[in-house]
VOBA-1610 file (N, C-alpha, C; in pm, whole numbers, padded with zeros to 5 digits, always signed):
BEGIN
Unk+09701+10489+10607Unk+09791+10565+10523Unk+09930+10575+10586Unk+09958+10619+10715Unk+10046+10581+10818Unk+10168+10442+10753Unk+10078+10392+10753Unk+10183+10235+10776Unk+10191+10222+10626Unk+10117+10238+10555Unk+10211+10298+10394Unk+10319+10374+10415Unk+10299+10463+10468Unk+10438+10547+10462Unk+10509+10518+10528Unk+10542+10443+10633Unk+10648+10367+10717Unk+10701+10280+10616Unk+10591+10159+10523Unk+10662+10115+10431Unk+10760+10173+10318Unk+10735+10288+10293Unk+10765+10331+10147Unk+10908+10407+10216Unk+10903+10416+10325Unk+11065+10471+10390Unk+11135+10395+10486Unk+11058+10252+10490Unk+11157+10137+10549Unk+11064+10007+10549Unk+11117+10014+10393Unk+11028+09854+10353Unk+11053+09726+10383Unk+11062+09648+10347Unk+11018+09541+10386Unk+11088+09414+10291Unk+11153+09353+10257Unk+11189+09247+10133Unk+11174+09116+10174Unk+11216+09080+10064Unk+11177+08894+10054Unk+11323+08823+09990Unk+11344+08717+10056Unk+11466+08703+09983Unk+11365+08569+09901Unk+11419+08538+09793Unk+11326+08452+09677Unk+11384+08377+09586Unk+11440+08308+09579Unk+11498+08196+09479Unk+11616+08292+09407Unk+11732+08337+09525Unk+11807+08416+09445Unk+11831+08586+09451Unk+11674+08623+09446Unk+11613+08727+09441Unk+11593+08827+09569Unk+11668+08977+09601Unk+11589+09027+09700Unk+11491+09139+09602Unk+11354+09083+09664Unk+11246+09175+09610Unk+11155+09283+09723Unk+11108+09365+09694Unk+11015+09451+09783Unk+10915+09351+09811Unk+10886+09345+09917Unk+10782+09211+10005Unk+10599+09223+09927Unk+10571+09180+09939Unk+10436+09163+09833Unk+10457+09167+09653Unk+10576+09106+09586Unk+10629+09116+09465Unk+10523+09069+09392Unk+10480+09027+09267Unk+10388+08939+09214Unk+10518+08820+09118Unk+10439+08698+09138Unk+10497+08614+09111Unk+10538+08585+08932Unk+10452+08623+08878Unk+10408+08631+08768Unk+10480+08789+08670Unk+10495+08872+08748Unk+10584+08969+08722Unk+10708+08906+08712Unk+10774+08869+08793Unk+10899+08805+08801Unk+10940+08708+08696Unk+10825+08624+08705Unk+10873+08481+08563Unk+10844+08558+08406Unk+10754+08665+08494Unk+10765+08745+08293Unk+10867+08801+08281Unk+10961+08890+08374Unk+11062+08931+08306Unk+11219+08839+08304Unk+11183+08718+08422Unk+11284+08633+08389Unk+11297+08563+08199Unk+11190+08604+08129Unk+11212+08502+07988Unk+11192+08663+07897Unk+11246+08766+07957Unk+11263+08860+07915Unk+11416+08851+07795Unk+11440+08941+07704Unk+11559+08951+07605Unk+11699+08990+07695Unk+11841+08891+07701Unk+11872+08905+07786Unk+11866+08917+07932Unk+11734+08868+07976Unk+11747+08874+08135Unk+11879+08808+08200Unk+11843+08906+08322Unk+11927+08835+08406Unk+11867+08899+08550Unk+11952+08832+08683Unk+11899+08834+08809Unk+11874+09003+08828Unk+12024+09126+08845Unk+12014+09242+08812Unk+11882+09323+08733Unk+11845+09232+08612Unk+11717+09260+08523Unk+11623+09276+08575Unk+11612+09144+08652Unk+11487+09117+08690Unk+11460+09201+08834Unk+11565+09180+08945Unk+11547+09279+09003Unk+11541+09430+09035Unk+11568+09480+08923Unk+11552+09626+08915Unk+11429+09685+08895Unk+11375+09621+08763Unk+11210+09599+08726Unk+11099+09564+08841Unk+11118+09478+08915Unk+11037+09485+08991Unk+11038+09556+09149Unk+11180+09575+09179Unk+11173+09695+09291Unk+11146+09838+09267Unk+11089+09879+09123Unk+11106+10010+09119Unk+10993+10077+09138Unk+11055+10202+09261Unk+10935+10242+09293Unk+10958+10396+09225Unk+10826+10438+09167Unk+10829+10572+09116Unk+10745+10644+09212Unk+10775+10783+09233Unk+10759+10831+09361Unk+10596+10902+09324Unk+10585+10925+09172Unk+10474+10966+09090Unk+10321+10891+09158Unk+10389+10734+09160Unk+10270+10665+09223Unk+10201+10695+09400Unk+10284+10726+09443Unk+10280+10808+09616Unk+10208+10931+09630Unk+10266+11032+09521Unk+10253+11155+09562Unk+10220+11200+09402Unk+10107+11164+09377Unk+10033+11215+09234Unk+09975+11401+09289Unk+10037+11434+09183Unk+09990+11606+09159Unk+09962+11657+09030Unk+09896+11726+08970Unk+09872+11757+08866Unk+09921+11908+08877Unk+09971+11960+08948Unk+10017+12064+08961Unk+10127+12106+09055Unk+10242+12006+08995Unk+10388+12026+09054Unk+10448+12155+08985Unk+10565+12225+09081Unk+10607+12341+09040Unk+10729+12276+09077Unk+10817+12406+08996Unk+10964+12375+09030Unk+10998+12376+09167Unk+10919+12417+09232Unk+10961+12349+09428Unk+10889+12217+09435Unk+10809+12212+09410Unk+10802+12046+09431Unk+10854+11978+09354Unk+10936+12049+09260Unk+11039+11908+09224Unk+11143+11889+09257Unk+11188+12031+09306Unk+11299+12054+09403Unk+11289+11905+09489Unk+11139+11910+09564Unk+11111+11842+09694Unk+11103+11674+09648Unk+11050+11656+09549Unk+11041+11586+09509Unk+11199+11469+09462Unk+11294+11524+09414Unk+11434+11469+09396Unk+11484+11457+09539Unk+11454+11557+09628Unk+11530+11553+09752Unk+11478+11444+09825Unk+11317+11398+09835Unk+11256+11340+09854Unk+11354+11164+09855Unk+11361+11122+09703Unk+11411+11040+09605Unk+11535+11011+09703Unk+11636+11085+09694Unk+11768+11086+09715Unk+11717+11032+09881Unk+11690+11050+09970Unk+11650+11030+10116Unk+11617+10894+10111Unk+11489+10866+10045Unk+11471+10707+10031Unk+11567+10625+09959Unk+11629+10676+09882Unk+11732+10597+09818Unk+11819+10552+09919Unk+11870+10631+10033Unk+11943+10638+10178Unk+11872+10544+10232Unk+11780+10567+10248Unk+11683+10443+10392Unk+11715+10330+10295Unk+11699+10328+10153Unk+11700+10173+10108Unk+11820+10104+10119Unk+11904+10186+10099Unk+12079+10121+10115Unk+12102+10077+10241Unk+12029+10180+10363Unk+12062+10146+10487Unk+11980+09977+10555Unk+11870+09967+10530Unk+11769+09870+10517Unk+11787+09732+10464Unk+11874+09763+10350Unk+11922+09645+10245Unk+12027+09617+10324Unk+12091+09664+10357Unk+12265+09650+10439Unk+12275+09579+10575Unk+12125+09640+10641Unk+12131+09547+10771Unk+12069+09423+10759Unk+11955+09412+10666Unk+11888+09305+10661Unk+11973+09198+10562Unk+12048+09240+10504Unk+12131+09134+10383Unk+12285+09180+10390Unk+12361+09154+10557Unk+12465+09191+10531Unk+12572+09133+10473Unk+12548+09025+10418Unk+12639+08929+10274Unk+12608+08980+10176Unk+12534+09053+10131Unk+12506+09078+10010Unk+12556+09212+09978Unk+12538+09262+09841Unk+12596+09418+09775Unk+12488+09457+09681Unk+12410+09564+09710Unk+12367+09624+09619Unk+12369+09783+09578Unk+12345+09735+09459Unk+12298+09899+09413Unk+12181+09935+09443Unk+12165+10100+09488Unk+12024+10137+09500Unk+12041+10276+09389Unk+11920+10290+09274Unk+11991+10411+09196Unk+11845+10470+09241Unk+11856+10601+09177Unk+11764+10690+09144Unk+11793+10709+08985Unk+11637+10712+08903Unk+11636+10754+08790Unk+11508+10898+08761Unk+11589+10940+08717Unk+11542+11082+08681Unk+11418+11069+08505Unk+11298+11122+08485Unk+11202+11072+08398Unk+11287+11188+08271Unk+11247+11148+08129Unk+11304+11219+08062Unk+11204+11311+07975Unk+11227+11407+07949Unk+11136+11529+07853Unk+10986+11551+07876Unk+10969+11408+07785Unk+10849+11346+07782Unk+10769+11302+07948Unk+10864+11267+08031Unk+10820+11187+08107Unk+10916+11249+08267Unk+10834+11332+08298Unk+10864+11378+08413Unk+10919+11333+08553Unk+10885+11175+08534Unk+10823+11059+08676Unk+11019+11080+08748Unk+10976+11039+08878Unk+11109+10997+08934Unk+11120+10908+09003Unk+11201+10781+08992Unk+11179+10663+09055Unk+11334+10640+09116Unk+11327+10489+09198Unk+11469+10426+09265Unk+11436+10291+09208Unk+11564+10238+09206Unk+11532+10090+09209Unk+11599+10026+09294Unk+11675+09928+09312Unk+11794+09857+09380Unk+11781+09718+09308Unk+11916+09650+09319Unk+11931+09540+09220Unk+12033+09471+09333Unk+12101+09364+09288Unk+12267+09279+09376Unk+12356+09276+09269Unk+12489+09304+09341Unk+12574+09340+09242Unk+12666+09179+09252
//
């Protein structure tokens, strides 16, 4: 469980025909959303780096402090990913966002893409 969580706060990438992806990507993910409507490289990499934090830290009984903890959480890894991406790809530029879930959909995820 350990070395999950080392990953999930200083992962790991692949550089890939173009592509920087989170290291264990699926191949087949990728060529599906490359023949996606409008794809493009940005597209494709956003979709498949995104990690929602929902999948880590499942609760069925979050309160407004753990969501407190939970965004603060977000915002921190969003930091390690910029920092991570920057040393390991220092030619390159990316974005790393955080997206916030809407009404319906509570979840909170990051992605990162190349600008």
């Amino acid at each position: 469980m350990a070395v999950g969580f080392s990953l999930l706060f200083w992962p790991k990438f692949e550089a890939f025909e173009g592509y920087v992806l989170l290291e264990g990507f699926s191949l087949e993910n990728v060529r599906e959303w490359e023949t996606a409507p409008n794809s493009s490289r940005q597209l494709v990499e956003s979709h498949i780096n995104e990690i929602c934090l929902d999948d880590w830290f499942r609760s069925e009984d979050w309160t407004p402090l753990l969501d407190a903890r939970r965004v603060y959480l977000i915002h921190k890894l969003a930091d390690a990913y910029r920092l991570k991406l920057a040393r390991d790809f220092p030619d390159r530029k990316f974005v790393v966002a955080v997206f916030n879930g809407s009404q319906d959909d509570d979840s909170i995820s990051l992605s990162f893409w190349q600008v």
